[in-house]
PDB file as gemmi writes it, atoms N, CA and C in Angstrom:
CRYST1    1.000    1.000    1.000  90.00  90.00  90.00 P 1                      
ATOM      1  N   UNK A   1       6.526  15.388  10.265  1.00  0.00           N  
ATOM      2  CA  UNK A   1       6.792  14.446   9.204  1.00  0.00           C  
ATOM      3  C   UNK A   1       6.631  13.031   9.755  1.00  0.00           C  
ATOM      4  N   UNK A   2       5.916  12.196   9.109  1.00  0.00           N  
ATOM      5  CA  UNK A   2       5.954  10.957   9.346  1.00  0.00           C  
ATOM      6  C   UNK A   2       7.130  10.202   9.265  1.00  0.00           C  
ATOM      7  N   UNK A   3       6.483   8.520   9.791  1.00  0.00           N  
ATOM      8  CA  UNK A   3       8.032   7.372   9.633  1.00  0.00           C  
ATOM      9  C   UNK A   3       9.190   7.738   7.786  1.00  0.00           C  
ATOM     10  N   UNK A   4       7.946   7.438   7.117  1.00  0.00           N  
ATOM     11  CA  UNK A   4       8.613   7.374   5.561  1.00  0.00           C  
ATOM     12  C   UNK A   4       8.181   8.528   4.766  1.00  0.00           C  
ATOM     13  N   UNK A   5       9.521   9.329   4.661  1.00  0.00           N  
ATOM     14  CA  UNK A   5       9.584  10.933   3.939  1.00  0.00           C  
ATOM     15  C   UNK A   5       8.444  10.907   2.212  1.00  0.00           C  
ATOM     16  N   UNK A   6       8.746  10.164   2.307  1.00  0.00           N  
ATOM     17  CA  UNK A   6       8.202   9.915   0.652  1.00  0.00           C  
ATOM     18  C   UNK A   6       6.318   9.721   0.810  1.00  0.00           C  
ATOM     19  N   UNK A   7       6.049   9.168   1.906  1.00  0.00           N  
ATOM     20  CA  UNK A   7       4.697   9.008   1.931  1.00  0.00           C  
ATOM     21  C   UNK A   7       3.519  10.089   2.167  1.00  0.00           C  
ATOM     22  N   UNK A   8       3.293  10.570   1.310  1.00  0.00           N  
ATOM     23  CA  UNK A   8       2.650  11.912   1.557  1.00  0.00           C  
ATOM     24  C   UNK A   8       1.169  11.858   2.071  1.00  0.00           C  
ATOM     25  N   UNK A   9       0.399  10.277   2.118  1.00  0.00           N  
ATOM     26  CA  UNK A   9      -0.860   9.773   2.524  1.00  0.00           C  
ATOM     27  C   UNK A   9      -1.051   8.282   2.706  1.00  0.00           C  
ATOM     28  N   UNK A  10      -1.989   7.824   3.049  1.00  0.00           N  
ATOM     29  CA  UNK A  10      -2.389   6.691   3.083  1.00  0.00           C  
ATOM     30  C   UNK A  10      -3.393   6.841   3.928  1.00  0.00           C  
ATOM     31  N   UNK A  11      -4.237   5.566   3.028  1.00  0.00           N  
ATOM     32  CA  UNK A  11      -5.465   5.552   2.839  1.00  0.00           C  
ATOM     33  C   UNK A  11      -5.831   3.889   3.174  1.00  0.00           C  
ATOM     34  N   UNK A  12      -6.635   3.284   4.187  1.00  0.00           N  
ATOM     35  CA  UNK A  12      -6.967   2.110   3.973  1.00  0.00           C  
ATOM     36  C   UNK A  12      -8.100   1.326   4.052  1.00  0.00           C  
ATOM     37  N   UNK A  13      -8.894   0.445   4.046  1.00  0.00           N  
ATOM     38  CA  UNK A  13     -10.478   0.238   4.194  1.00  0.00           C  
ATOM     39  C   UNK A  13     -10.697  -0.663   2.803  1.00  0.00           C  
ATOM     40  N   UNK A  14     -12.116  -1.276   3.920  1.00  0.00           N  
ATOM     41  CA  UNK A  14     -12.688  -3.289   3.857  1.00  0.00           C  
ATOM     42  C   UNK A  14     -13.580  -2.809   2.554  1.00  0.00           C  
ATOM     43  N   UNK A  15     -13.814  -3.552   1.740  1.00  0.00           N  
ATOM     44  CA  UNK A  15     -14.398  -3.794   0.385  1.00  0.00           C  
ATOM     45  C   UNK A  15     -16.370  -3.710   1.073  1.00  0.00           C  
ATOM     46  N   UNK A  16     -17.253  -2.670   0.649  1.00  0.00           N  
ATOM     47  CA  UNK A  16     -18.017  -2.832   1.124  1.00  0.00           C  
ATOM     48  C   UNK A  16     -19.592  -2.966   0.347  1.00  0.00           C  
ATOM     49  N   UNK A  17     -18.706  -3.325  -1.294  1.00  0.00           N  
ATOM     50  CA  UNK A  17     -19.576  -3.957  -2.520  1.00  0.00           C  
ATOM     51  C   UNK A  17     -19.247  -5.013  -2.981  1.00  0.00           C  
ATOM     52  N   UNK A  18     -20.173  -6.025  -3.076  1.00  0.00           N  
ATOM     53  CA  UNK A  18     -19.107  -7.143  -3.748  1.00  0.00           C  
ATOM     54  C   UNK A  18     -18.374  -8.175  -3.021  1.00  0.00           C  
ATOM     55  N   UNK A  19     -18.422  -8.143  -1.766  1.00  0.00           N  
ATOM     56  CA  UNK A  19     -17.097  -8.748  -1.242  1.00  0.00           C  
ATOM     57  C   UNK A  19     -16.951  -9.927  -1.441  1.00  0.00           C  
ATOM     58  N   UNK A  20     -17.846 -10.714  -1.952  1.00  0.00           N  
ATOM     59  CA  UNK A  20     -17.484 -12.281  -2.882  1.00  0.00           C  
ATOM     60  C   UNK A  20     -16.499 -12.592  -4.297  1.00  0.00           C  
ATOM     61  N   UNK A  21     -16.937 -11.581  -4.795  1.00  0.00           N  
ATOM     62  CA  UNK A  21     -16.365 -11.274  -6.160  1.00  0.00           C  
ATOM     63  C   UNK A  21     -15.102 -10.055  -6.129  1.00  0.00           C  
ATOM     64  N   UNK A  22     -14.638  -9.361  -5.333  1.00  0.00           N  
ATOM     65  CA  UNK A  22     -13.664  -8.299  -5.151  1.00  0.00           C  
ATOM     66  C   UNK A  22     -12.850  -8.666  -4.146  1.00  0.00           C  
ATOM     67  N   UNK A  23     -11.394  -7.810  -4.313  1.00  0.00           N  
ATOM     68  CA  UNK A  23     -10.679  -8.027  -2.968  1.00  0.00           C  
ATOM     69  C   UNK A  23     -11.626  -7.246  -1.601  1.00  0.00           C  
ATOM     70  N   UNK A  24     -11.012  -8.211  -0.817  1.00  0.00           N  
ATOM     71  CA  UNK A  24     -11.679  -7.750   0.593  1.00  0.00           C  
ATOM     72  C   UNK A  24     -11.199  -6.326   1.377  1.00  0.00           C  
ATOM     73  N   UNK A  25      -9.941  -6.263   1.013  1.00  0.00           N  
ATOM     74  CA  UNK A  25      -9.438  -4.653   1.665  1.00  0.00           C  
ATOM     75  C   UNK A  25      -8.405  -3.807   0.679  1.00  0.00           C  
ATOM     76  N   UNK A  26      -8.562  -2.483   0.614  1.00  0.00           N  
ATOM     77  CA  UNK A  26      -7.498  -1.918  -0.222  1.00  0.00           C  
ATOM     78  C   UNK A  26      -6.366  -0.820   0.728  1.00  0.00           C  
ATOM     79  N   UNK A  27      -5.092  -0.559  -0.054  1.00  0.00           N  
ATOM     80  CA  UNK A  27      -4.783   0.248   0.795  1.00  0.00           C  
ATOM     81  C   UNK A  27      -4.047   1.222  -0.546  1.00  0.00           C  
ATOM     82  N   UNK A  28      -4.140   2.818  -0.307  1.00  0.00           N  
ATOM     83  CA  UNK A  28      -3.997   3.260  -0.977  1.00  0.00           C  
ATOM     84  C   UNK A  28      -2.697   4.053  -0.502  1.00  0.00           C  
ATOM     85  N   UNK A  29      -1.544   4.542  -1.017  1.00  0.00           N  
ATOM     86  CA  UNK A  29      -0.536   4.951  -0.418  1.00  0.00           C  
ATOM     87  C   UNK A  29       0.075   6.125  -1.584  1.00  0.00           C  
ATOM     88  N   UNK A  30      -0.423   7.670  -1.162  1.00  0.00           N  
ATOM     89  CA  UNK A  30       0.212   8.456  -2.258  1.00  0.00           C  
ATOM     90  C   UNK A  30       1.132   8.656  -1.783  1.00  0.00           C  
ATOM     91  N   UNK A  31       1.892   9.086  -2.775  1.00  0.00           N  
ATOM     92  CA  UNK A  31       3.760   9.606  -3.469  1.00  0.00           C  
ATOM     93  C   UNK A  31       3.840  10.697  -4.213  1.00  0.00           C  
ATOM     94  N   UNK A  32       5.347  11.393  -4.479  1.00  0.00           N  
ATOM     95  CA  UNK A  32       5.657  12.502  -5.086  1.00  0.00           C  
ATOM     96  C   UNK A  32       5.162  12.067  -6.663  1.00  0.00           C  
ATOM     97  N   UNK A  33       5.937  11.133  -6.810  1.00  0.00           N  
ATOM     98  CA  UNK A  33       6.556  10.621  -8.139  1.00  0.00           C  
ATOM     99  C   UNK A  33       6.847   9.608  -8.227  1.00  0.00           C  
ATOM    100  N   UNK A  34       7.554   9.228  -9.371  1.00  0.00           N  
ATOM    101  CA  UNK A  34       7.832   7.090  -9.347  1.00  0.00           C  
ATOM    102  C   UNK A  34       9.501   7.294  -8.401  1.00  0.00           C  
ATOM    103  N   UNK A  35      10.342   8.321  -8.203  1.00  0.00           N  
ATOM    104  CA  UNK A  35      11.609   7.994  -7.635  1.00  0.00           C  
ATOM    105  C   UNK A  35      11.412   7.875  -6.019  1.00  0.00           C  
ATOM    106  N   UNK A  36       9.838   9.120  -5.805  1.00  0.00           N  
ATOM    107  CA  UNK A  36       9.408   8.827  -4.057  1.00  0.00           C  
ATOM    108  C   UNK A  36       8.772   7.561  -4.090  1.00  0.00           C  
ATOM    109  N   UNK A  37       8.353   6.586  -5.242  1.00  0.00           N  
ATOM    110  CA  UNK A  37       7.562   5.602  -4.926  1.00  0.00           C  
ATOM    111  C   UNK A  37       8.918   4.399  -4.424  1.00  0.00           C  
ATOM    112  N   UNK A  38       9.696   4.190  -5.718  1.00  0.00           N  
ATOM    113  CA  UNK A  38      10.908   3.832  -5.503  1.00  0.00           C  
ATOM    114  C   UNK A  38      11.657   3.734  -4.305  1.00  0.00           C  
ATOM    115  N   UNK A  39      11.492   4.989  -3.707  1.00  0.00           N  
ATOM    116  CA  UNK A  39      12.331   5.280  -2.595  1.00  0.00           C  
ATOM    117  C   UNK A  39      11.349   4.419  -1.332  1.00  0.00           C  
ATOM    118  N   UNK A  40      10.286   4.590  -1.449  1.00  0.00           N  
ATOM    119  CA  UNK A  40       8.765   4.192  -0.321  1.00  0.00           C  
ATOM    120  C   UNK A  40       8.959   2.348  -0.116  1.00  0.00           C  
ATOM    121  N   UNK A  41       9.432   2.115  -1.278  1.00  0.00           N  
ATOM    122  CA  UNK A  41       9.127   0.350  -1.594  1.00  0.00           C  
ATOM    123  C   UNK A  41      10.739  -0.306  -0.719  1.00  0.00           C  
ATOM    124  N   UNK A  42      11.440   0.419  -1.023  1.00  0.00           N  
ATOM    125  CA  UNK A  42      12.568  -0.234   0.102  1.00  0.00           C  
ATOM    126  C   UNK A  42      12.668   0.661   1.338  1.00  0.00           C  
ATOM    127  N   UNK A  43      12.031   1.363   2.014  1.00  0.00           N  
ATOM    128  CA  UNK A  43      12.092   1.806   2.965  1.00  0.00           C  
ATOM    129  C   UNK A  43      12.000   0.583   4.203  1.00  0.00           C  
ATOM    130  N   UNK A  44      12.294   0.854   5.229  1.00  0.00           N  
ATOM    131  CA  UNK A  44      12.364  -0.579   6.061  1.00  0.00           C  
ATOM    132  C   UNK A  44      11.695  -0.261   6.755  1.00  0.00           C  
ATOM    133  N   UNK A  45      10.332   0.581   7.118  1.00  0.00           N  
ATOM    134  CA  UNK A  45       8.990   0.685   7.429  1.00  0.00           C  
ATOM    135  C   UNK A  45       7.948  -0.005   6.762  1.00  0.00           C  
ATOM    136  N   UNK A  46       8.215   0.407   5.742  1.00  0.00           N  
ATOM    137  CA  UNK A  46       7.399  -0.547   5.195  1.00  0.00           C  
ATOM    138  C   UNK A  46       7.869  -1.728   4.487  1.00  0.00           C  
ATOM    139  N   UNK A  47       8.919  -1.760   4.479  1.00  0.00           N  
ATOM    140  CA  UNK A  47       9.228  -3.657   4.347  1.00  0.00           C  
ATOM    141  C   UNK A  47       8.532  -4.400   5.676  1.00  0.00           C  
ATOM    142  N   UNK A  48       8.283  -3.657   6.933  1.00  0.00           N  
ATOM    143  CA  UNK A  48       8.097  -4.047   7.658  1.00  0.00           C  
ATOM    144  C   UNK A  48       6.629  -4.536   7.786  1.00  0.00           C  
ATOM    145  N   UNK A  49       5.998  -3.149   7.580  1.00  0.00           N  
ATOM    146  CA  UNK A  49       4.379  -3.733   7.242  1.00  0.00           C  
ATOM    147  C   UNK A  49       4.454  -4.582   5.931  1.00  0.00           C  
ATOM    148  N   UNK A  50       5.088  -4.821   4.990  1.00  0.00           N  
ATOM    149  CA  UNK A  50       4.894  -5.814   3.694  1.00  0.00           C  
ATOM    150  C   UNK A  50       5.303  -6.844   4.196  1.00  0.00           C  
ATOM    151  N   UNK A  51       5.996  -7.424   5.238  1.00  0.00           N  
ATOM    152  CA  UNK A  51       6.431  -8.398   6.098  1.00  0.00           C  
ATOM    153  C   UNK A  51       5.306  -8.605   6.587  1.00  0.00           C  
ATOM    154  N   UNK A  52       4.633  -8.284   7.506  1.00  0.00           N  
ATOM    155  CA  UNK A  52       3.276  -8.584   8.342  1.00  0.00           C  
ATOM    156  C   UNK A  52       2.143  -8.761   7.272  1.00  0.00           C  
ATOM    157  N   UNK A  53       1.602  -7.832   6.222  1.00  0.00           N  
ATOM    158  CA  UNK A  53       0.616  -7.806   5.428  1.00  0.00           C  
ATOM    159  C   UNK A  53       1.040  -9.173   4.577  1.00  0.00           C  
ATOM    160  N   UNK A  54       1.782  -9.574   4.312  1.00  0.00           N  
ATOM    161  CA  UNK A  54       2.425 -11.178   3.581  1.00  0.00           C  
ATOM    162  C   UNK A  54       1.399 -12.261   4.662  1.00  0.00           C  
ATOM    163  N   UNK A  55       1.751 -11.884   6.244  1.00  0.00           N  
ATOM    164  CA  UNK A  55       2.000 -13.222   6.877  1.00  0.00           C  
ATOM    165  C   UNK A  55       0.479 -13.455   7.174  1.00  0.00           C  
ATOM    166  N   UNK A  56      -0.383 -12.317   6.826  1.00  0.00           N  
ATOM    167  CA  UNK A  56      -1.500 -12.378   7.116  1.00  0.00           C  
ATOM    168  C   UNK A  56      -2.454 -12.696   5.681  1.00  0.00           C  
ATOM    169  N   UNK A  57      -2.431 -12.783   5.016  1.00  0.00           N  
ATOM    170  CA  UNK A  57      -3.277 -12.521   3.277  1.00  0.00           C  
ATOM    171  C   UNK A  57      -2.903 -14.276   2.724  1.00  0.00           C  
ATOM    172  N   UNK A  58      -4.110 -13.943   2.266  1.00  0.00           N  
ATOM    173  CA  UNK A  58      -3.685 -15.451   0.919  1.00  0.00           C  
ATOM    174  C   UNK A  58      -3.325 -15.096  -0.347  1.00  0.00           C  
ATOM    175  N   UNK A  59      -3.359 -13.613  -0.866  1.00  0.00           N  
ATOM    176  CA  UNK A  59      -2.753 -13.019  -1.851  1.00  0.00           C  
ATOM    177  C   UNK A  59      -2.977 -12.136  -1.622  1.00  0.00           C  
ATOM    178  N   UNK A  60      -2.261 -11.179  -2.889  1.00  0.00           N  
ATOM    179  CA  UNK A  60      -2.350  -9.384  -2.952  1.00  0.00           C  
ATOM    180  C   UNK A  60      -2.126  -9.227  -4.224  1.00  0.00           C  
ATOM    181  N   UNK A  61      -2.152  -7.685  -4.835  1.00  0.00           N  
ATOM    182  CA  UNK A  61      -2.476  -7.174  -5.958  1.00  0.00           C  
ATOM    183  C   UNK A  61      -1.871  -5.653  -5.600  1.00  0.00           C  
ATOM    184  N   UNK A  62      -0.895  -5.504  -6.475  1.00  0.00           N  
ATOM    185  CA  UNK A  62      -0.774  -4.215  -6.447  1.00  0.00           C  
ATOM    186  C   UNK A  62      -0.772  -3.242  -7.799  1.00  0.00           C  
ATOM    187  N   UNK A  63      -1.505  -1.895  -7.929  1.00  0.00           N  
ATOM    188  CA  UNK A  63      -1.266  -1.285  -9.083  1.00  0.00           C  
ATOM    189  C   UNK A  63      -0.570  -0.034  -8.594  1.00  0.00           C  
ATOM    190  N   UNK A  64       0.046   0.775  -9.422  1.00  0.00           N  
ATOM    191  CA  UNK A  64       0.938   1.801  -9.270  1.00  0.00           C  
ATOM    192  C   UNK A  64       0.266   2.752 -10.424  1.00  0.00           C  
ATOM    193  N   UNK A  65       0.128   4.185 -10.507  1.00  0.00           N  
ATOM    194  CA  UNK A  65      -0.389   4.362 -11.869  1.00  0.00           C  
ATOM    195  C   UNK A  65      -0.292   6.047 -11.342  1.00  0.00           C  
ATOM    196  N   UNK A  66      -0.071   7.051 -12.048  1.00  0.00           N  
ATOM    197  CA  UNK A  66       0.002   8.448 -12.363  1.00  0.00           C  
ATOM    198  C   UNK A  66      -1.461   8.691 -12.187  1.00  0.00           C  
ATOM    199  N   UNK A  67      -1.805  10.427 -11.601  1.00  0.00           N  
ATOM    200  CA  UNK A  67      -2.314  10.997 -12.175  1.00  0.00           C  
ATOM    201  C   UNK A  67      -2.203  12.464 -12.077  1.00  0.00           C  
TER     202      UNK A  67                                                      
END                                                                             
């Protein structure tokens, strides 16, 4: 089992269409459900990388979405 129980993947990588007009990198991070997502967003692993990914970016974008 990994650092954060709830994180069942992740996925990350540089924009390699577009990169004038699109964000430059995405990161994709699957979950159970919205209560493992919930649970994923205050974990203090990754507050930790959302701490670093802040100090580095001039913005971000996040979507959340079922399927």
């Amino acid at each position: 089992m990994g650092v954060v129980p709830e994180l069942r993947a992740v996925s990350a990588g540089a924009n390699v269409a577009h990169p004038d007009a699109n964000w430059d990198v995405t990161l994709v991070a699957d979950v159970e459900s919205l209560d493992a997502l919930e649970a994923y967003q205050v974990h203090p692993a990754h507050k930790e990388a959302g701490a670093y990914i802040t100090s580095v970016v001039a913005s971000r974008v996040a979507v959340d979405f079922e399927f």
